[in-house]
DSSP file (Angstrom, degrees, kcal/mol; ACC not computed):
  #  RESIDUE AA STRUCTURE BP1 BP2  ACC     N-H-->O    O-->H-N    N-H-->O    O-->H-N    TCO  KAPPA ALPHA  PHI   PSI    X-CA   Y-CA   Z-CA
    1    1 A X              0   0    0      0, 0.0     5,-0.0     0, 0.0     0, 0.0   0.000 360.0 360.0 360.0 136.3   96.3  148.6  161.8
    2    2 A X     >  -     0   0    0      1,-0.1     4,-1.8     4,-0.0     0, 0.0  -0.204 360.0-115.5 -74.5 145.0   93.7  145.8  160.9
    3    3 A X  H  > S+     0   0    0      2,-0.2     4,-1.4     3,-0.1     5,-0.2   0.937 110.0  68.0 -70.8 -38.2   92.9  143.8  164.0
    4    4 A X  H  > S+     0   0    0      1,-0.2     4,-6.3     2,-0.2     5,-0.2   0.948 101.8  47.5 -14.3 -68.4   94.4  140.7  162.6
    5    5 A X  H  > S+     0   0    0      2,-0.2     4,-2.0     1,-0.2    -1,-0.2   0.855 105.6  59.3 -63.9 -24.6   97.5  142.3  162.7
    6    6 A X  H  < S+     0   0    0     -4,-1.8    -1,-0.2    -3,-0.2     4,-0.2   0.825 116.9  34.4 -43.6 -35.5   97.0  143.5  166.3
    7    7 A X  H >X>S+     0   0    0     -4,-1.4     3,-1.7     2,-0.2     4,-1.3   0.886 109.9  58.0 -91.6 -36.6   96.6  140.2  167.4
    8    8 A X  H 3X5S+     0   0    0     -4,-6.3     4,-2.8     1,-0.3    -1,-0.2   0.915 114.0  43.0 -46.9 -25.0   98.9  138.7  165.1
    9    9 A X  H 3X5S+     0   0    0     -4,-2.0     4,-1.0     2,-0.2    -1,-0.3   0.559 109.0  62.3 -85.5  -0.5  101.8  141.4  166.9
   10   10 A X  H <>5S+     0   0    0     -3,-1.7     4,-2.8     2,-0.2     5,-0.2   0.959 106.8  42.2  96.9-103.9  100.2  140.4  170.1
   11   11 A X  H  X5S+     0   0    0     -4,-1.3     4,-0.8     2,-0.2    -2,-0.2   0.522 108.9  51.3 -34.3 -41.4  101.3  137.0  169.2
   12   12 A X  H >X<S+     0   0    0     -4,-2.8     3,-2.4    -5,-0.5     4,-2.3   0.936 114.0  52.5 -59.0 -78.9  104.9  137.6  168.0
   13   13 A X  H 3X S+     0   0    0     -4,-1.0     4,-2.0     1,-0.3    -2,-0.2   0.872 112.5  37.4 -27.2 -60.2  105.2  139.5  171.2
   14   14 A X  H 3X S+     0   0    0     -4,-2.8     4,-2.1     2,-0.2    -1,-0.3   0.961 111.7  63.1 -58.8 -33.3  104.0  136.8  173.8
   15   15 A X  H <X S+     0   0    0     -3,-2.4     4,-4.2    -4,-0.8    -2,-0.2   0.868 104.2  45.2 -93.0 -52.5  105.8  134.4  171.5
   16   16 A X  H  X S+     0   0    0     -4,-2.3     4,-1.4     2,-0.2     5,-0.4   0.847 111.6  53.6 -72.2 -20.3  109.6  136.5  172.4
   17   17 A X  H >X S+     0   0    0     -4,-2.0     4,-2.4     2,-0.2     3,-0.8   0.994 108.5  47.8 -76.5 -45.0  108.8  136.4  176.1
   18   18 A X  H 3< S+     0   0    0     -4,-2.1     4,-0.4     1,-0.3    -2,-0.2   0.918 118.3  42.2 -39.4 -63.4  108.2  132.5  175.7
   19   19 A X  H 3X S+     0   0    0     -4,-4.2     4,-0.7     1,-0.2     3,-0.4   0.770 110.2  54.2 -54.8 -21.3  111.5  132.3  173.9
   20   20 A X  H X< S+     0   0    0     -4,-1.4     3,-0.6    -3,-0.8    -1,-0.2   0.900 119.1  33.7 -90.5 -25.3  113.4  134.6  176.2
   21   21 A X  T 3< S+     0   0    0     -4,-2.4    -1,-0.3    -5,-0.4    -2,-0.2   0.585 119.6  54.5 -91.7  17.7  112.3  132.4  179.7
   22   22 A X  T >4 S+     0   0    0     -3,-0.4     3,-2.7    -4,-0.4    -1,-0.2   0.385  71.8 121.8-117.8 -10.0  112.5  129.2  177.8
   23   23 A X  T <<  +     0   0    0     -4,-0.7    -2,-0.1    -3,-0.6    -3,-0.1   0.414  62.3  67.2 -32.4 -25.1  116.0  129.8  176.6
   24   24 A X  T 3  S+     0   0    0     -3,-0.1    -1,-0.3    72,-0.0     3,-0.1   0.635  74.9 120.2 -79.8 -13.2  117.3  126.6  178.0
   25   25 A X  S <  S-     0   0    0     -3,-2.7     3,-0.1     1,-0.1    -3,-0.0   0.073  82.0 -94.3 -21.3 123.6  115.1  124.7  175.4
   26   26 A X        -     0   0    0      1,-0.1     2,-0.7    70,-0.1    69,-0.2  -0.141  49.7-100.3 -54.5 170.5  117.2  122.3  173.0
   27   27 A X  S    S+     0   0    0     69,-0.2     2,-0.3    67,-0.1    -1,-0.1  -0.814  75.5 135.5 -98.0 107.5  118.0  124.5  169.5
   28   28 A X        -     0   0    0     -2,-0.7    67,-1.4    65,-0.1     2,-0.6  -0.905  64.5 -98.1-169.2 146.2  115.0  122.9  167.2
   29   29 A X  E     -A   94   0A   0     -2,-0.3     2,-0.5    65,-0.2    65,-0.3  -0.743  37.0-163.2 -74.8 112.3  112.6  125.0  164.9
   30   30 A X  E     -A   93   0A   0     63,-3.6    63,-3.6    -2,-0.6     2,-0.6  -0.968  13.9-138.7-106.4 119.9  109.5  125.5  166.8
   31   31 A X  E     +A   92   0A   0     -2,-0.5    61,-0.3    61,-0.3     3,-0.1  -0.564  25.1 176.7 -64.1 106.6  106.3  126.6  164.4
   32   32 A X  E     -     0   0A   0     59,-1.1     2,-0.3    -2,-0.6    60,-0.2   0.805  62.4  -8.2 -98.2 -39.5  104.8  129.2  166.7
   33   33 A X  E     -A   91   0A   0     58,-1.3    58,-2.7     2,-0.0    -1,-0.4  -0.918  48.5-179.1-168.8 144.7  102.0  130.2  164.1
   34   34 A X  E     +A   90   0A   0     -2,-0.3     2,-0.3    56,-0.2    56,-0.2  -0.957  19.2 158.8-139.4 145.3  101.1  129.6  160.8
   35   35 A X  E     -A   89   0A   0     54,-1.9    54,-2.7    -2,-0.3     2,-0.2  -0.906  43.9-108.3 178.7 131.9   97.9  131.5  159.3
   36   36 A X        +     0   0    0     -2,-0.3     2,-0.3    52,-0.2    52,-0.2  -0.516  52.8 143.9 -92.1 162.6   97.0  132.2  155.8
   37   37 A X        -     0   0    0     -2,-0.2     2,-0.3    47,-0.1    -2,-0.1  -0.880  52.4 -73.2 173.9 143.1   97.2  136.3  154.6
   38   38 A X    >>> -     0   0    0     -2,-0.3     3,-1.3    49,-0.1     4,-1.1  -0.378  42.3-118.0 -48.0 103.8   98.1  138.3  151.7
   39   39 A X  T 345S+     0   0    0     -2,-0.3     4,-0.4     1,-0.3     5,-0.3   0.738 114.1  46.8  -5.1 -55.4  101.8  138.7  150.7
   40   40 A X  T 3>5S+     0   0    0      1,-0.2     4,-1.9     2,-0.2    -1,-0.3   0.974 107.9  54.1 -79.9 -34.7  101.8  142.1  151.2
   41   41 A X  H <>5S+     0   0    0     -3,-1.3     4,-1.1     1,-0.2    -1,-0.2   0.639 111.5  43.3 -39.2 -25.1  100.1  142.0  154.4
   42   42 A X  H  <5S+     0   0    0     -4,-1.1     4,-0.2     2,-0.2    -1,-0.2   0.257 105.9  62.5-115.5   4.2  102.7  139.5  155.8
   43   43 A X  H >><S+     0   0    0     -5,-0.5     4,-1.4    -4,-0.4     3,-0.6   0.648 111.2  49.5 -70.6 -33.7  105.7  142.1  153.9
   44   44 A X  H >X S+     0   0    0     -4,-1.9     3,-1.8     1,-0.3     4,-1.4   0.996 102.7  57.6 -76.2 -42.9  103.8  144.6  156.8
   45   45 A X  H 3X S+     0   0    0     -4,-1.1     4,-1.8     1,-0.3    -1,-0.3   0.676 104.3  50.7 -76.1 -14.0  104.1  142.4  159.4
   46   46 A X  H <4 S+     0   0    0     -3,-0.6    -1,-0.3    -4,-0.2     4,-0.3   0.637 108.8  48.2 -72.2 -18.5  107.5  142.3  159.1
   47   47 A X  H <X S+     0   0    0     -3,-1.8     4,-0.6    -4,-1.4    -2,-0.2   0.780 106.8  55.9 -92.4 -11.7  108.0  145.4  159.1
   48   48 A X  H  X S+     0   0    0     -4,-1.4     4,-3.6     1,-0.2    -2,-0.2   0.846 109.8  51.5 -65.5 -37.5  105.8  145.9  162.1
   49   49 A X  H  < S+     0   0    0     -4,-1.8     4,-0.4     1,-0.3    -1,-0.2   0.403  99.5  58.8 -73.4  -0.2  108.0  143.6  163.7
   50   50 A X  H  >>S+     0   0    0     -4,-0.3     5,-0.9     2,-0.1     4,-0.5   0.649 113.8  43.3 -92.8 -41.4  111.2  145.3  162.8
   51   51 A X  H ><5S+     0   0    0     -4,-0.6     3,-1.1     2,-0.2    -2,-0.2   0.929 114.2  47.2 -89.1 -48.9  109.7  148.3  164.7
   52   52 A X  T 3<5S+     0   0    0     -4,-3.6    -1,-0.2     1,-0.3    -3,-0.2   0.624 120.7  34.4 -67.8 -16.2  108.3  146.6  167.6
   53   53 A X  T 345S-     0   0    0     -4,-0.4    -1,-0.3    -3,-0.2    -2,-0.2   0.052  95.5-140.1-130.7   6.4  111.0  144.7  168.4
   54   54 A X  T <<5 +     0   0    0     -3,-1.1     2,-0.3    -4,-0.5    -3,-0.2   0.675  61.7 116.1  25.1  63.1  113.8  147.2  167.4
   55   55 A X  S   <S-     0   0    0     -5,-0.9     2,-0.5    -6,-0.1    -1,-0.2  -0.986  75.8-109.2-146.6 128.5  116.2  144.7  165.8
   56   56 A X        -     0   0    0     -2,-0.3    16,-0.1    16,-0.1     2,-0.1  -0.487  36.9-130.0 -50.1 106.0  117.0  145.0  161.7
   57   57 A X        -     0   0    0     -2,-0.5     2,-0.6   -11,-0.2    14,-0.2  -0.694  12.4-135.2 -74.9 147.8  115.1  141.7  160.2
   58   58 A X        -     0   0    0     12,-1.1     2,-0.2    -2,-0.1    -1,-0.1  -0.956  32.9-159.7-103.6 108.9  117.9  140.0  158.0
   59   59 A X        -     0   0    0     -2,-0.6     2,-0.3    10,-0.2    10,-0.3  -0.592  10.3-158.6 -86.3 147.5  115.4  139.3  154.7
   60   60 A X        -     0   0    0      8,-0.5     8,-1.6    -2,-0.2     2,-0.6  -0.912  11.0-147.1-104.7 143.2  116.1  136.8  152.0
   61   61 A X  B     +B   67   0A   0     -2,-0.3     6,-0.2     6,-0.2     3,-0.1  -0.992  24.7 170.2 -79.9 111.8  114.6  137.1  148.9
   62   62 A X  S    S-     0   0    0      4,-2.4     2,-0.2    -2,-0.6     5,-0.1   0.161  70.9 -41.2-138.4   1.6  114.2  133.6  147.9
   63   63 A X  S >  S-     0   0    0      3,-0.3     3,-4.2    -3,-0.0    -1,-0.4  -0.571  76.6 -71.1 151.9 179.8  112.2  134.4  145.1
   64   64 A X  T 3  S+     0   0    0      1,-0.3     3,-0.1    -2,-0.2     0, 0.0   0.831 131.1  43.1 -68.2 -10.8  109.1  137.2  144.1
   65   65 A X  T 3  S+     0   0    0      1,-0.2    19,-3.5    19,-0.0    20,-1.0   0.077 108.5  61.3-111.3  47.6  106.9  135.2  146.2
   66   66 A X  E <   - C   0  83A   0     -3,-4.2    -4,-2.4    17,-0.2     2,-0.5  -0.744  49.2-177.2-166.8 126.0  108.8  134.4  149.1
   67   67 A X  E     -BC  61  82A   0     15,-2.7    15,-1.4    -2,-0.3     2,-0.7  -0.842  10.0-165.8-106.5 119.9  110.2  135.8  151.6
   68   68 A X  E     + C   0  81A   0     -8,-1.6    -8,-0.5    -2,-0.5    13,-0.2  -0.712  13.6 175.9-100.5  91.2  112.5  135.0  154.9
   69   69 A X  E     - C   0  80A   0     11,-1.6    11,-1.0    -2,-0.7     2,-0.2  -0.408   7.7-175.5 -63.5 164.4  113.1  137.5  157.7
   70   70 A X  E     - C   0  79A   0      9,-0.2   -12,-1.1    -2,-0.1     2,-0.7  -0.709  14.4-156.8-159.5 122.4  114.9  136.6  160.6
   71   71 A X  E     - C   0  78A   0      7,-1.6     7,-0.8    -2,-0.2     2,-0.7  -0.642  11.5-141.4-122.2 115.8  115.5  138.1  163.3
   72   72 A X  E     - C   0  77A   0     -2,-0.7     2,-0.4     5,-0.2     5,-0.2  -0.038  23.3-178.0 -71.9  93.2  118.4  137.4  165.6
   73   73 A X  E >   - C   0  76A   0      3,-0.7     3,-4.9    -2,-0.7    -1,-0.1  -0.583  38.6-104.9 -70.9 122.0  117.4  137.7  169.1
   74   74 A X  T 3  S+     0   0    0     -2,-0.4    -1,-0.1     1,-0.2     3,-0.1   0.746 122.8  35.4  -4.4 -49.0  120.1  137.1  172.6
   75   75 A X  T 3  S-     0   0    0      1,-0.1    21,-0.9    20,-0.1     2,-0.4   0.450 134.2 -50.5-107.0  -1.5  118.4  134.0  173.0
   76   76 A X  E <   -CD  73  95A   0     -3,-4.9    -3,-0.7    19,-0.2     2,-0.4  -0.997  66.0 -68.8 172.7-168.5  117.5  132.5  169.8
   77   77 A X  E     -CD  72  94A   0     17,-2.4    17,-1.3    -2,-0.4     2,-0.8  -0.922  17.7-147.6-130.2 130.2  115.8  133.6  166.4
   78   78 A X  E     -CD  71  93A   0     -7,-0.8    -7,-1.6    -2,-0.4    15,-0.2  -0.732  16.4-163.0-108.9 110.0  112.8  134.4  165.2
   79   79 A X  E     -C   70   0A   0     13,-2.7     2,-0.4    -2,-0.8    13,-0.3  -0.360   3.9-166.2 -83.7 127.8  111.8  133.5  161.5
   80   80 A X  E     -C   69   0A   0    -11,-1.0   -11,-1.6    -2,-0.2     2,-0.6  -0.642  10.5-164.8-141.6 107.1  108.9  135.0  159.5
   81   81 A X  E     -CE  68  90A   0      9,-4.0     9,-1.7    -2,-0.4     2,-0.5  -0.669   5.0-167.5 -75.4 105.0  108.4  133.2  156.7
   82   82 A X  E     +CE  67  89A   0    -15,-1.4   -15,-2.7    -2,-0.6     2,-0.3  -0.856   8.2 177.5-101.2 143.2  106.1  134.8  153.7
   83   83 A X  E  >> +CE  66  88A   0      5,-3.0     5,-2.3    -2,-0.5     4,-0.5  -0.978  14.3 179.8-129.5 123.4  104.6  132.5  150.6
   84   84 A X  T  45S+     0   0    0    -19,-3.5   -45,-0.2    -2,-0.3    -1,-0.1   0.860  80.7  65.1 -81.2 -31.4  102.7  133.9  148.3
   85   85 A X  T  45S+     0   0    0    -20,-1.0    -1,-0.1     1,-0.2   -19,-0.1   0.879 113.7  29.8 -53.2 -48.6  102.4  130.9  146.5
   86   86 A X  T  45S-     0   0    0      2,-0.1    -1,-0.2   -50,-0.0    -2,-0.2   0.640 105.0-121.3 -85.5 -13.1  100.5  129.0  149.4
   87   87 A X  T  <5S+     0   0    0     -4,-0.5     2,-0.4     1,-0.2    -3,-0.2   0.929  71.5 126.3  78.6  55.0   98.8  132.3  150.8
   88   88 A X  E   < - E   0  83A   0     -5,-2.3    -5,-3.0   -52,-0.2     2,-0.4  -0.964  54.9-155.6-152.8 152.3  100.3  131.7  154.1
   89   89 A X  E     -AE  35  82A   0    -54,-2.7   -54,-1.9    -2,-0.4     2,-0.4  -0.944  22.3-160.7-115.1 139.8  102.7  133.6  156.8
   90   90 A X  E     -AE  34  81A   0     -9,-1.7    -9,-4.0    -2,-0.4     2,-0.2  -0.973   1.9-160.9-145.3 118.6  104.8  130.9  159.2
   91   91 A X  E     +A   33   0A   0    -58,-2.7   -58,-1.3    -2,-0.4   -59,-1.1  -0.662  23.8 159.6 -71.8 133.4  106.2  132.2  162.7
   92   92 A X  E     -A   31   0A   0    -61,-0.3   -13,-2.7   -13,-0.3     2,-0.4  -0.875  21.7-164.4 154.1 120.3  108.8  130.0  163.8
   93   93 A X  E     -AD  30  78A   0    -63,-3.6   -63,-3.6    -2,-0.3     2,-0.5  -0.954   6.1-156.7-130.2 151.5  111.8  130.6  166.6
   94   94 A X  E     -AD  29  77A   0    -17,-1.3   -17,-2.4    -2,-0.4     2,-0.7  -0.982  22.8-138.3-124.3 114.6  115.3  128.3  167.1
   95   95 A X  E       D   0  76A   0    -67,-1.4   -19,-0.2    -2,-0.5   -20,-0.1  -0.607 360.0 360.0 -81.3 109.8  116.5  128.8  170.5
   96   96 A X              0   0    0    -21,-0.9   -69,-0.2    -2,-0.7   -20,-0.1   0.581 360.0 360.0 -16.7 360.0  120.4  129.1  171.0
């Protein structure tokens, strides 16, 4: 694993602890991180995050360069959005 991605799982991680003691938060999309990176690199991070977080991401295909996991967490959800088009990965949770 690249260090980018260390920190970037780093960052997902701190990012569910936020959500899970912040839970009482009104239900609104909060942009947690946004960072440009290579498609296929941000296809790994979702799959790092499928592992680390031992929950099944429910992916949309939305076309061959973009992709939406999400995965539906007790307290909310946590979206990772990849664009190929713009070169970018976008982090993003909605709290129950």
């Amino acid at each position: 694993m690249t260090k980018r991605q260390i920190i970037f799982s780093q960052t997902v991680a701190v990012s569910l602890l936020l959500i899970s003691t912040l839970s009482y938060a009104e239900a609104e999309e909060i942009i947690i991180q946004q960072e440009k990176i290579t498609f296929e690199k941000c296809l790994n991070v979702i799959t790092v995050s499928e592992n680390k977080l031992s929950v099944a991401a429910e992916i949309e295909d939305i076309s061959d360069q973009k992709r939406v996991a999400s995965f539906k967490l007790t307290d909310g959800t946590l979206t990772i959005t990849c664009d190929e088009a713009k070169g970018n990965i976008t982090v993003s949770t909605n709290t129950n």
